[in-house]
C-alpha positions in Angstrom: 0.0 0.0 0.0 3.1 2.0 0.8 3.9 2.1 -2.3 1.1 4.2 -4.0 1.8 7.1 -1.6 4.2 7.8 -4.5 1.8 7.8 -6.9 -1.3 9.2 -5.4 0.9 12.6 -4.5 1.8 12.5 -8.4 -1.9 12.3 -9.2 -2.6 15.1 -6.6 -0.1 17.0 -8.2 -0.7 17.1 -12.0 -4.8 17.5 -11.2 -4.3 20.6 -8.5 -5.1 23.1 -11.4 -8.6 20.9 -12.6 -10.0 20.3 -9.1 -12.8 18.8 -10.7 -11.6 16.7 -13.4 -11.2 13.6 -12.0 -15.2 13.8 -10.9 -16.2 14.4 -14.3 -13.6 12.4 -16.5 -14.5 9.1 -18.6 -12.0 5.8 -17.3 -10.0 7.0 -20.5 -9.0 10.2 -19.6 -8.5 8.6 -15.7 -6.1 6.0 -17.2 -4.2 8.7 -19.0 -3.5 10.7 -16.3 -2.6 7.1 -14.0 0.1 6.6 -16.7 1.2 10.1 -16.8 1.6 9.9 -12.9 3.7 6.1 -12.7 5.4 7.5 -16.1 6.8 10.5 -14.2 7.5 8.0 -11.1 9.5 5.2 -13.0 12.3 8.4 -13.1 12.3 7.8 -9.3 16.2 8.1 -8.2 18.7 5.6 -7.2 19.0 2.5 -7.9 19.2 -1.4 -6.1 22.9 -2.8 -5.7 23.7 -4.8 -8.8 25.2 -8.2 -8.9 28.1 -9.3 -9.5 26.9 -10.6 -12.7 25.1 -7.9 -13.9 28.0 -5.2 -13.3 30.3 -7.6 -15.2 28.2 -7.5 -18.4 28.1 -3.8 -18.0 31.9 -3.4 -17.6 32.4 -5.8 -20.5 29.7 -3.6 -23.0 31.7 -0.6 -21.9 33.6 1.2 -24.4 37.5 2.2 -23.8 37.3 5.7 -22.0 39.6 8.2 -24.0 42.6 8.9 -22.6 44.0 12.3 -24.4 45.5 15.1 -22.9 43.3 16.9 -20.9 42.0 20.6 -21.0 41.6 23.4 -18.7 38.5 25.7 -18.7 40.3 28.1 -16.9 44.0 28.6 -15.4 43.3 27.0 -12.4 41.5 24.2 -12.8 41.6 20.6 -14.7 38.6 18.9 -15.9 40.4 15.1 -16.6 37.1 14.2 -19.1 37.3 17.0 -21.4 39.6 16.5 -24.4 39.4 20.0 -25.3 37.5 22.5 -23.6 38.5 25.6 -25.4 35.5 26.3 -26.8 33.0 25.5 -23.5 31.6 28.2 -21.5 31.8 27.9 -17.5 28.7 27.4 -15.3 30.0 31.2 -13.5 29.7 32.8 -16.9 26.5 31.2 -18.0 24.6 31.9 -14.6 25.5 35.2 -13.4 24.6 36.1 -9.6 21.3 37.4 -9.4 21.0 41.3 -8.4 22.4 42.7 -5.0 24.6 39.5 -4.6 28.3 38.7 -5.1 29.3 35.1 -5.3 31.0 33.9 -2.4 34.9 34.2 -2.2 36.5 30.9 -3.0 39.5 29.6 -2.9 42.3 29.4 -5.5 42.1 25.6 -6.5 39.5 24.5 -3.7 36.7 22.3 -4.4 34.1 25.4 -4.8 36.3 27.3 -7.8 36.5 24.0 -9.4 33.0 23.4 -9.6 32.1 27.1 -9.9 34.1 26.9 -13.7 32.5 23.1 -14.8 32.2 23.4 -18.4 28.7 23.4 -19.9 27.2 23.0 -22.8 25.2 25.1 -25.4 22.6 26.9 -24.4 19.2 25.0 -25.0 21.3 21.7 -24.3 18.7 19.3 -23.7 18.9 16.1 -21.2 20.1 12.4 -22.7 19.7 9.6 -21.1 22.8 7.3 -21.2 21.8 5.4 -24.2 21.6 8.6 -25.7 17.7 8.8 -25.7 16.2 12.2 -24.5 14.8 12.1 -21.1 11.2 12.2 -20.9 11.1 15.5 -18.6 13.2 18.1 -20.2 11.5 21.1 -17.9 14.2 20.3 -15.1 17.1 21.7 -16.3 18.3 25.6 -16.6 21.7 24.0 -18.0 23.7 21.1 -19.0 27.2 20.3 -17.5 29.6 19.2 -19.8 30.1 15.7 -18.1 30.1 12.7 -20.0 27.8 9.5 -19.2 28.9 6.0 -20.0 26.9 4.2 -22.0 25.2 1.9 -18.9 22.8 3.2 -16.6 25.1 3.4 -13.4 25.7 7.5 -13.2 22.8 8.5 -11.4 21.7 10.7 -8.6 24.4 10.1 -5.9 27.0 8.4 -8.9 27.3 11.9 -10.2 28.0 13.9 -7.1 30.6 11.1 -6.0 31.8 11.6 -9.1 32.7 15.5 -9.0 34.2 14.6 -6.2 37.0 11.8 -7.0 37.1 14.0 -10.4 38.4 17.3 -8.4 40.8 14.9 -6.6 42.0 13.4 -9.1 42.5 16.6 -11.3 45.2 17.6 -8.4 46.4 14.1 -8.2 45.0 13.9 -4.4 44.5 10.2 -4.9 44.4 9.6 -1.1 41.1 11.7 -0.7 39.3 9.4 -3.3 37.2 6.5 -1.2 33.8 5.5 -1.2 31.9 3.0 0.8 29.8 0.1 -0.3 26.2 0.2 0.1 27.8 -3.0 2.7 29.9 -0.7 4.6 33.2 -1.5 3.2 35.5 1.3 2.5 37.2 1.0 -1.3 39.9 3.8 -1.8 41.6 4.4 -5.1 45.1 5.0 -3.2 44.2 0.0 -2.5 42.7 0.4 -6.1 45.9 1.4 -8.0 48.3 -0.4 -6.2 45.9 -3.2 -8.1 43.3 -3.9 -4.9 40.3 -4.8 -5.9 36.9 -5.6 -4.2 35.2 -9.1 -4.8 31.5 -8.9 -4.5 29.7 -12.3 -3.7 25.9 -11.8 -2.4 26.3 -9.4 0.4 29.9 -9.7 1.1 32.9 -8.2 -0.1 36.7 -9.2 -0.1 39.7 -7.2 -1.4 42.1 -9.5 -3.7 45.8 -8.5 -5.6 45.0 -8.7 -9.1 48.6 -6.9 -10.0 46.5 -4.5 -12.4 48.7 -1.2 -11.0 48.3 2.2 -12.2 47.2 5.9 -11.8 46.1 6.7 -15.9 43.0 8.1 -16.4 40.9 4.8 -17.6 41.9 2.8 -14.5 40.2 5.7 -12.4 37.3 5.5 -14.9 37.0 2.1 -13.9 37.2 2.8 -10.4 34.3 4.9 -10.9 32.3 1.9 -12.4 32.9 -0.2 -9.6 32.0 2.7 -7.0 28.4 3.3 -9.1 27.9 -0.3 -9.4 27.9 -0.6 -5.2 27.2 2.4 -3.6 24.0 5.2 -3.7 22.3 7.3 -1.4 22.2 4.7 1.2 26.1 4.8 1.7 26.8 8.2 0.8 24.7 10.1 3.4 26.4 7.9 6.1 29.7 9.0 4.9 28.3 12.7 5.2 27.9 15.8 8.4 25.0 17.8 8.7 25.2 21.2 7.7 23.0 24.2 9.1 21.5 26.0 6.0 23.3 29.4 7.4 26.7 27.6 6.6 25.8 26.4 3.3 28.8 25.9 0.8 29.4 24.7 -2.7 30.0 20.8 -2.7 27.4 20.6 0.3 24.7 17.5 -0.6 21.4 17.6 -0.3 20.8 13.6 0.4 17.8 11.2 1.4 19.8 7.8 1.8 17.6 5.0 0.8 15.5 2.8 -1.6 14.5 5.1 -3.4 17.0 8.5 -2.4 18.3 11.1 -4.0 21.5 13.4 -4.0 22.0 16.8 -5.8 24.9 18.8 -5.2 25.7 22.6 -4.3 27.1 23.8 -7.5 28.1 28.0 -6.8 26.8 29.9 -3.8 26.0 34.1 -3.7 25.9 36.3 -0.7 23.8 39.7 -0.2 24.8 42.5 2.4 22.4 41.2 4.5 23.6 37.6 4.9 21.2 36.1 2.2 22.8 33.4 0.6 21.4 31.7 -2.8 22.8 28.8 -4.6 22.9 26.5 -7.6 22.2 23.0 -7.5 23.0 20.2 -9.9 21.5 16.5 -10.1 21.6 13.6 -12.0 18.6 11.1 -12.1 17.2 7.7 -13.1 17.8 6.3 -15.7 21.3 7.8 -15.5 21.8 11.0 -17.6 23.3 14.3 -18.2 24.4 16.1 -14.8 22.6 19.4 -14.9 21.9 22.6 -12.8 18.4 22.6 -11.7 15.9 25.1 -12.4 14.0 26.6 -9.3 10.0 25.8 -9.7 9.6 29.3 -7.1 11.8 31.2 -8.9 12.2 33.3 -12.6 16.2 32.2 -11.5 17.5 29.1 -10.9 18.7 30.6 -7.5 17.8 29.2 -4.1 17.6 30.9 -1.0 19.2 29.6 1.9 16.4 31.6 4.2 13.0 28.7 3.8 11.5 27.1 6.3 10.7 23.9 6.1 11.5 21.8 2.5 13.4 22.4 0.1 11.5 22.2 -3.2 13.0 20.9 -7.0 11.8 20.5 -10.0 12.2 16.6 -9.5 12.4 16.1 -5.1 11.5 17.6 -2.0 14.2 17.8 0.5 14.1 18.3 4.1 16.3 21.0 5.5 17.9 18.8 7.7 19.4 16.8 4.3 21.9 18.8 4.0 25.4 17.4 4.4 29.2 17.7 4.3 31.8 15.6 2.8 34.4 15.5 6.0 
């Protein structure tokens, strides 16, 4: 029964305009707007932990990740997927900070300036899912980050933001800060992963065995990344994270529900005002896995959100409590 709730919200949702609708509506039109509802809810993010099996099918359909040279949008910052980013705007220059605020100081090569200058595409850019397919919903999105998808439905809602986070590390060769935790608890770091650790999944348990495979080059990460998407989601990630008080909020913050379904979007840019107003960006990715994009603010001509709401914070696609917001440590 639980599992309507979903649903019957949906319903609620789409028919708050036409109170009366549903009263006066033949069982054709009622159907309609039942598929329209569980269409909307089969997008619902995260995912179940894959099999061993079934991640070794994906790995093997997989296509060799490029390995060229990488490109800088700016001075300061390395974006390791980008083969040439010389002709990509940055999220800064496509999103300007709404009037009476200045974007918050951030450091030279911190985590914030990094994600502050993420390359994005065209303006217009619509969502693909990662068989290339458009997504179904294309009213999310203000823009599109320039972030690639591989061709298996693994990136998703807290796939994406883990991996912003192993890609800043990795851009400054920080290969100690990159570790993630199984949905079973146990930690897999990249510094066990290129000295050629590997985790061995069998039902619920996990082992580490020498496989010899060594190596720091971009495609091994890649496949680190594969094997972190193919175990871990919401569930882990918010246990790995602190609560943060919406006053302190900071790019790279989470918004997180851990669970079955969850869902993660990540702080992208943050503005202050005199007063001590903050707004900020946020960026998700979804189910099916797709294109990481900034979201759009349903309360808002901007995609700008206040830091000053009581109560929930509302998306396009999720409603987060305030109290979801968290910290990598």
């Amino acid at each position: 029964m639980k599992a309507l709730f979903p649903i019957a919200r949906k319903i609620h949702k789409l028919m708050k305009p036409f109170p009366n609708l549903i009263l006066n509506s033949s069982p054709v039109i009622l159907l309609a707007i039942l598929s329209i509802a569980c269409g909307e809810m089969s997008e619902a993010p995260d995912k179940p932990i894959k099999n061993a099996s079934t991640q070794a099918k994906e790995l093997a359909a997989r296509p060799e990740v490029k390995t060229e040279s990488t490109s800088q949008a700016s001075g300061d910052y390395t974006y390791s997927w980008m083969t040439d980013a010389s002709n990509n705007a940055i999220l800064a220059d496509r999103i300007p900070a709404p009037k009476g605020f200045t974007r918050v100081k951030a450091k030279k090569g911190s985590f914030a300036g990094w994600l502050r200058e993420l390359p994005v595409k065209p303006e217009g850019a619509r969502v693909k899912l990662f068989d290339l397919s458009m997504k179904w919903n294309q009213r999310a999105q203000h823009t599109v980050v320039d972030l690639d998808v591989d061709p298996v439905d693994l990136q998703q809602c807290a796939d994406a933001v883990m991996r912003l986070k192993a890609e800043y590390h990795y851009s400054k060769k920080e290969f100690n800060k990159i570790h993630f935790n199984f949905t079973s608890g146990d930690k897999v770091a990249f510094d066990d992963w290129i000295n050629g650790k590997r985790p061995k999944v069998s039902g619920n348990k996990v082992s580490f065995v020498n496989t010899g495979k060594k190596g720091t080059d971009y495609k091994n990460f890649r496949k680190y990344l594969i094997q972190i998407f193919s175990y871990a989601g919401t569930a882990s990630l918010t246990k790995e994270l602190k609560k943060v008080k919406m006053e302190d909020i900071a790019a790279g913050d989470v918004f997180i529900k851990g669970g079955f379904p969850g869902h993660a979007v990540i702080v992208l840019d943050v503005v202050e005002s005199e007063s001590g107003e903050k707004k900020f960006l946020i960026g998700q990715s979804y189910m099916p896995a797709q294109d990481f994009h900034v979201l759009k603010n349903p309360n808002s001509r901007d995609p700008w959100y206040s830091n000053q709401i009581n109560g929930q914070l509302e998306t396009p696609e999720w409603t987060f409590e305030l109290g979801d917001l968290k910290r990598f440590y």
